[in-house]
MIZAFI-481865 format. One record per residue (C-alpha): z, x, y; residue number from 1. Coordinates in nm, 3 decimals, padded with zeros to 5 digits. Layout:
// MIZAFI-481865
<node <Z X Y> NUM>
...
***
This chain:
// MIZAFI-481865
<node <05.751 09.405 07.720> 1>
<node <05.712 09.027 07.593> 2>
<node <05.812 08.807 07.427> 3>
<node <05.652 08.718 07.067> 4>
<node <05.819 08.359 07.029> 5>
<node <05.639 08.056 07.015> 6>
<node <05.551 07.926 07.315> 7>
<node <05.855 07.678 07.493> 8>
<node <05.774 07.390 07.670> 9>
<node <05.814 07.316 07.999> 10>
<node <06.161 07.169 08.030> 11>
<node <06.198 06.868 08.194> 12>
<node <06.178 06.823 08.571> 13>
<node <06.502 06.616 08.644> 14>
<node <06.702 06.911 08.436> 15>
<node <06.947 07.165 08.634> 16>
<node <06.737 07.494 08.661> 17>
<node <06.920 07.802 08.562> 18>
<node <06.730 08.131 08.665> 19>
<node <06.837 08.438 08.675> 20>
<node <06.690 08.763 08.796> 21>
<node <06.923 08.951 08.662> 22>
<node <07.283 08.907 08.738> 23>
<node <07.148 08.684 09.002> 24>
<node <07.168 08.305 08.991> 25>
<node <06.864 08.078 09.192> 26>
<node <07.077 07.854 09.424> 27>
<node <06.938 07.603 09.651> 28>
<node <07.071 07.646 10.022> 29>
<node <07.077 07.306 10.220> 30>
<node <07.281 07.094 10.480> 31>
<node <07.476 07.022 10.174> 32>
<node <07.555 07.392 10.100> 33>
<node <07.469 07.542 09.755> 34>
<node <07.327 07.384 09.501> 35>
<node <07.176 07.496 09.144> 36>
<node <06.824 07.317 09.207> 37>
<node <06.683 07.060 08.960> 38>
<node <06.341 07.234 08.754> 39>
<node <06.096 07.032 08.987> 40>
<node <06.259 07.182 09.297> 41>
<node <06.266 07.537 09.153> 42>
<node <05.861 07.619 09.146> 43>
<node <05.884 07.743 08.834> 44>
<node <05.690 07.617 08.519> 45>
<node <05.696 07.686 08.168> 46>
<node <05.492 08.029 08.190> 47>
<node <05.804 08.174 08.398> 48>
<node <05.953 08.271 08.083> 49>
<node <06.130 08.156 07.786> 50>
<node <06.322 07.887 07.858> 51>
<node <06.635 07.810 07.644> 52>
<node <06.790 07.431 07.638> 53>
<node <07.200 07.565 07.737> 54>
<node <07.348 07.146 07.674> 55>
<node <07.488 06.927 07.965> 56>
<node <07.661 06.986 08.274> 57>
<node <07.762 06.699 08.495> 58>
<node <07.547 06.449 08.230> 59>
<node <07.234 06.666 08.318> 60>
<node <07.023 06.840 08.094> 61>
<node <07.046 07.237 08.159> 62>
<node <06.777 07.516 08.113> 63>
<node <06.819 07.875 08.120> 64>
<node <06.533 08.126 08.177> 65>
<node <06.523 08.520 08.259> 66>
<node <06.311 08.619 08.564> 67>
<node <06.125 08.977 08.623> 68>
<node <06.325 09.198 08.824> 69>
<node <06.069 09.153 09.147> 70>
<node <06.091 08.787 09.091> 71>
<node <06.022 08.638 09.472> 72>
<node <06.273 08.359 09.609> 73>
<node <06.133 08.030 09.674> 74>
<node <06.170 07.866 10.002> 75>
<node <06.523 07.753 10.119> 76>
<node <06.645 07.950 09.792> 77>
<node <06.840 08.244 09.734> 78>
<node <06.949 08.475 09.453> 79>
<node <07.325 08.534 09.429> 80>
<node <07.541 08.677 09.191> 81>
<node <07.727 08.478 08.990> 82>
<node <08.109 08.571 09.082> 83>
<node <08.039 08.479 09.425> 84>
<node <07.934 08.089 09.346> 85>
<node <08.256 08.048 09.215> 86>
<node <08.400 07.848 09.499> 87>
<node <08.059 07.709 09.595> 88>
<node <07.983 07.552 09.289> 89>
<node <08.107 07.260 09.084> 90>
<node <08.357 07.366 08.814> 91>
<node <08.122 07.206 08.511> 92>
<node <07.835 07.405 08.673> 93>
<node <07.919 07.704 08.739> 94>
<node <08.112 07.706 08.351> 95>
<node <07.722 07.591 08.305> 96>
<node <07.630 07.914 08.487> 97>
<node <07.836 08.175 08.296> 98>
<node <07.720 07.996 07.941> 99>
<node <07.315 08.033 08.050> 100>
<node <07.395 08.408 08.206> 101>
<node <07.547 08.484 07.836> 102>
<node <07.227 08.280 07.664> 103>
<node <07.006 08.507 07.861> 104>
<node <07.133 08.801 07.840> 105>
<node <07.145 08.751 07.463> 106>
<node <06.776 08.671 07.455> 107>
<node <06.695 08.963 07.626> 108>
<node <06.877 09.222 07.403> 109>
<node <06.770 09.052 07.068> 110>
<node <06.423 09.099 07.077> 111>
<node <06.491 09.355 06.776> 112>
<node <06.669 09.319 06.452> 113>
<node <06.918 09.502 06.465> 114>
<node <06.873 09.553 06.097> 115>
<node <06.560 09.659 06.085> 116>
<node <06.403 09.653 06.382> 117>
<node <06.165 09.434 06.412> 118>
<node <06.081 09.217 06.659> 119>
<node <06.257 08.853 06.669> 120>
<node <06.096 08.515 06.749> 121>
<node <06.353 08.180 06.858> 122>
<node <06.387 08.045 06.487> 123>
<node <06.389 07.668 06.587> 124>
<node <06.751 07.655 06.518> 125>
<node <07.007 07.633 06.849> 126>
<node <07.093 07.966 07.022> 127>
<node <06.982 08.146 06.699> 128>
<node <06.677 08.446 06.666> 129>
<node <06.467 08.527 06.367> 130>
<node <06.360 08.864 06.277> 131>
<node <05.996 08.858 06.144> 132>
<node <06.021 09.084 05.926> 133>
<node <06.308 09.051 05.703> 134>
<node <06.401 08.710 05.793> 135>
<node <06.741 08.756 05.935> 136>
<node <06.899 08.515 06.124> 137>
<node <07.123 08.622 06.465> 138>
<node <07.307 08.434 06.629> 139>
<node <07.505 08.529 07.019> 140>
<node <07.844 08.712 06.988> 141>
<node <08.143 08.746 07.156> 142>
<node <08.343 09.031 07.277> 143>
<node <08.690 08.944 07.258> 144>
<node <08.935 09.135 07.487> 145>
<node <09.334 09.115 07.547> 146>
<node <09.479 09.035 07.904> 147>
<node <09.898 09.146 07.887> 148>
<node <10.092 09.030 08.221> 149>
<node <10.426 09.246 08.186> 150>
<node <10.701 09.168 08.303> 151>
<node <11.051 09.290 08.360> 152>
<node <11.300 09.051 08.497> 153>
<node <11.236 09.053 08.853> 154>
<node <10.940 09.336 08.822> 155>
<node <10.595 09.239 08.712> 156>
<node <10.386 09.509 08.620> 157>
<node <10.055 09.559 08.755> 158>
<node <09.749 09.810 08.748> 159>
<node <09.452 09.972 08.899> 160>
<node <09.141 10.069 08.728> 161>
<node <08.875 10.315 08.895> 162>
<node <08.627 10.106 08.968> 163>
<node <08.839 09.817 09.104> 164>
<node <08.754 09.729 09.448> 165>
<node <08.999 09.946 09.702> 166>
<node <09.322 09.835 09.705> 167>
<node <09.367 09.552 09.401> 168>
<node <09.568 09.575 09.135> 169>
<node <09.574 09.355 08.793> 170>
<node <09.711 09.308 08.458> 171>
<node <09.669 09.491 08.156> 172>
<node <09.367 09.451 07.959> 173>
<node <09.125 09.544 07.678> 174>
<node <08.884 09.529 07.352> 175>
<node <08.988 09.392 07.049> 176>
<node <08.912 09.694 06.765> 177>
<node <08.787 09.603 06.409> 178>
<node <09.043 09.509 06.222> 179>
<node <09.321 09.426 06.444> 180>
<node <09.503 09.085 06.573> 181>
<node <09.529 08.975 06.897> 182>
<node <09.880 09.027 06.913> 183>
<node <09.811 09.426 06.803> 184>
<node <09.515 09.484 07.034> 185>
<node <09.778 09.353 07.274> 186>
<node <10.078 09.610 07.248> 187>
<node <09.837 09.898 07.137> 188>
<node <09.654 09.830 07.468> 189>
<node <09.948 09.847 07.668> 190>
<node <10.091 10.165 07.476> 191>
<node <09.747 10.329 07.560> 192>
<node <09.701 10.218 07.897> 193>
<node <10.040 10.271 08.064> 194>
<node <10.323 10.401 07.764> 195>
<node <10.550 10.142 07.726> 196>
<node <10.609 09.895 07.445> 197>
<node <10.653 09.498 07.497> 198>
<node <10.845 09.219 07.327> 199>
<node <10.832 08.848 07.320> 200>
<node <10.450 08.794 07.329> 201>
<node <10.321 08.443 07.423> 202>
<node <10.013 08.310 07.432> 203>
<node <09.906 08.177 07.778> 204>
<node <09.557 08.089 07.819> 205>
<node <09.185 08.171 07.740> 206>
<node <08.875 08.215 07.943> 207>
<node <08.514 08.264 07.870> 208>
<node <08.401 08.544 08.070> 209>
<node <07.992 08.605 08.093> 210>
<node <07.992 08.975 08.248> 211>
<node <07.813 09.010 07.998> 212>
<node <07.979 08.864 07.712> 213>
<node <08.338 08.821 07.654> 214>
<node <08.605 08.571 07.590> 215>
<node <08.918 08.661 07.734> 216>
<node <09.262 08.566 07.564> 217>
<node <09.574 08.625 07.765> 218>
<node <09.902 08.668 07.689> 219>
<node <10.294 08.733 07.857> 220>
<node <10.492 08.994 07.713> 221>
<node <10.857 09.184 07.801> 222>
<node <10.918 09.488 07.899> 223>
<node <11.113 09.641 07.590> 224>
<node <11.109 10.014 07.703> 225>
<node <10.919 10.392 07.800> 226>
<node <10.832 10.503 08.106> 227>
<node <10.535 10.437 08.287> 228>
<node <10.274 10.685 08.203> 229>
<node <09.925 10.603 08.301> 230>
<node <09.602 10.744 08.111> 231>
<node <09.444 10.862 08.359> 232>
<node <09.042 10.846 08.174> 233>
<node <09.150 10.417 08.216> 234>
<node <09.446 10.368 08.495> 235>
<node <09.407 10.486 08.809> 236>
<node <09.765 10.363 08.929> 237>
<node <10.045 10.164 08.761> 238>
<node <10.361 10.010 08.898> 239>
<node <10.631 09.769 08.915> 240>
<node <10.575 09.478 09.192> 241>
<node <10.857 09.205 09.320> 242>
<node <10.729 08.917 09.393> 243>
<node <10.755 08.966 09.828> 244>
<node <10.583 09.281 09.772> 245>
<node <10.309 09.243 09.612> 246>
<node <09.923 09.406 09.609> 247>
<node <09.599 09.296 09.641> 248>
<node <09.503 09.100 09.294> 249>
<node <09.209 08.958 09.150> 250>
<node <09.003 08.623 09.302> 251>
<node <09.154 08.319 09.215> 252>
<node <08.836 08.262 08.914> 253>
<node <08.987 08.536 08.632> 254>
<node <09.252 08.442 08.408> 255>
<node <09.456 08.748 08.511> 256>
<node <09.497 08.568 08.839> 257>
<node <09.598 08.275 08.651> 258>
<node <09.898 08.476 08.507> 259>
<node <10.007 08.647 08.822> 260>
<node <10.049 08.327 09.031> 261>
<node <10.228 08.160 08.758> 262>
<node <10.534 08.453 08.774> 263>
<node <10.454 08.430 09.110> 264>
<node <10.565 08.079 09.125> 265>
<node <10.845 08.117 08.841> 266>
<node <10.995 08.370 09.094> 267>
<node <10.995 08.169 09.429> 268>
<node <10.682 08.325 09.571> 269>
<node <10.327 08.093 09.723> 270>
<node <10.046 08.223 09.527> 271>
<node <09.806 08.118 09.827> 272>
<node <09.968 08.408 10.041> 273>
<node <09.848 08.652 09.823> 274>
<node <09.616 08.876 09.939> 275>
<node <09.261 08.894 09.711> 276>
<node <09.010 09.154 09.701> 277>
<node <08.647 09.058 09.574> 278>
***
């Protein structure tokens, strides 16, 4: 199916290159290592798709574009998918990375009002689509989702979804309904997940998180009573961990991480030593 917009531009040839095939990113592969390649090295032009201007990265000029599914890799270049450039890639540009996946993927699924149903064209104005027939304007949204790290004095509580790789465990986590806080998505998702209630929540961090399209809001929290009783349609496993015995956990990239090797840390323990599971 195409694409009715007007027709972009090619953008310009110094800019950083974002293409994905997918959930794959283009990387260049050199002496250097991995690179995201500049447009001019990529081989593609402006009939590769519709290219999207995603702002700066590094002080460079960043475009985003959507390849077909049989899209071919250029010479010395690979498709890989985006959690694995985490450690390969500069911090600014692989945050770049995760903001063009999200532009993309957006792109892609708004062709339609969701209104009415017809089809949508770029409207000129940033990151927004308009639908040609009843002139409504869209604009990218967020799913925002809870992470809870529980713990109990010396106990931190950790858990295992279904389709978590073998072995890892992580914090708590999920949707924010319609009309709730974060702070009541927060306990209702632990009640649901694992029966328990919490006390003390704090705020710890945030993260953007573009698989596809979240943002990521964590928080600590107490133990304040229940017994552990796992829903089993969400949590595979749940338990209480000390800190020298701990599981497999998340890569060192997700926010969750961020939480565990702080108690980690706050209870004597070397977050390095743990063991992670891709």
């Amino acid at each position: 199916m195409t694409d009715n917009s007007p027709p972009h531009d090619a953008p310009p040839p110094g800019a950083l290159c974002f293409a994905f095939r997918g959930g794959e990113l283009l990387v260049a592969e050199d002496g250097d290592g991995v690179r995201v390649p500049r447009v001019a090295d990529s081989g593609l032009h402006a009939e590769s798709g519709v290219w999207v201007d995603a702002g700066e990265a590094d002080g460079l000029r960043c475009f985003a574009v959507s390849l077909p599914d049989g899209a071919l890799e250029p010479p010395g270049m690979r498709f890989v998918r985006l959690r694995r450039l985490y450690p390969l890639l500069p911090a600014p540009v692989y945050r770049m990375a995760g903001r063009a996946s999200e532009i993309v993927e957006w792109e892609h699924a708004h062709r339609f009002c969701g209104r009415c149903g017809g089809r949508t064209v770029a409207s000129g104005e940033a990151l927004a689509r308009r639908c040609t027939q009843c002139g409504a304007l869209h604009y990218p949204r967020l799913a925002p989702a809870v992470l809870v790290c529980v713990a109990d004095g010396d106990r931190l509580l950790l858990a295992r979804s279904p389709h978590f790789p073998a072995g890892m465990y992580s914090t708590l986590a999920g949707f924010v309904e319609p009309g709730e806080s974060l702070e009541e998505a927060a306990a209702r998702e632990v009640r649901e997940e694992v029966g328990i209630e919490i006390a003390g929540l704090r705020y710890f961090g945030s993260q953007p998180w573009p698989f596809p399209s979240s943002l990521m809001v964590a928080f600590t929290a107490e133990y304040a009573g229940g017994d552990l009783r796992p829903d089993p349609a969400e949590i595979e496993d749940a338990r209480w961990f000390t800190v020298d015995a701990m599981p497999a956990v998340p890569p060192v990239m997700s926010l969750a991480r961020a939480m565990i090797d702080d108690w980690v840390r706050a209870h004597g323990g070397d977050p390095s030593a743990l063991e992670t599971t891709e």
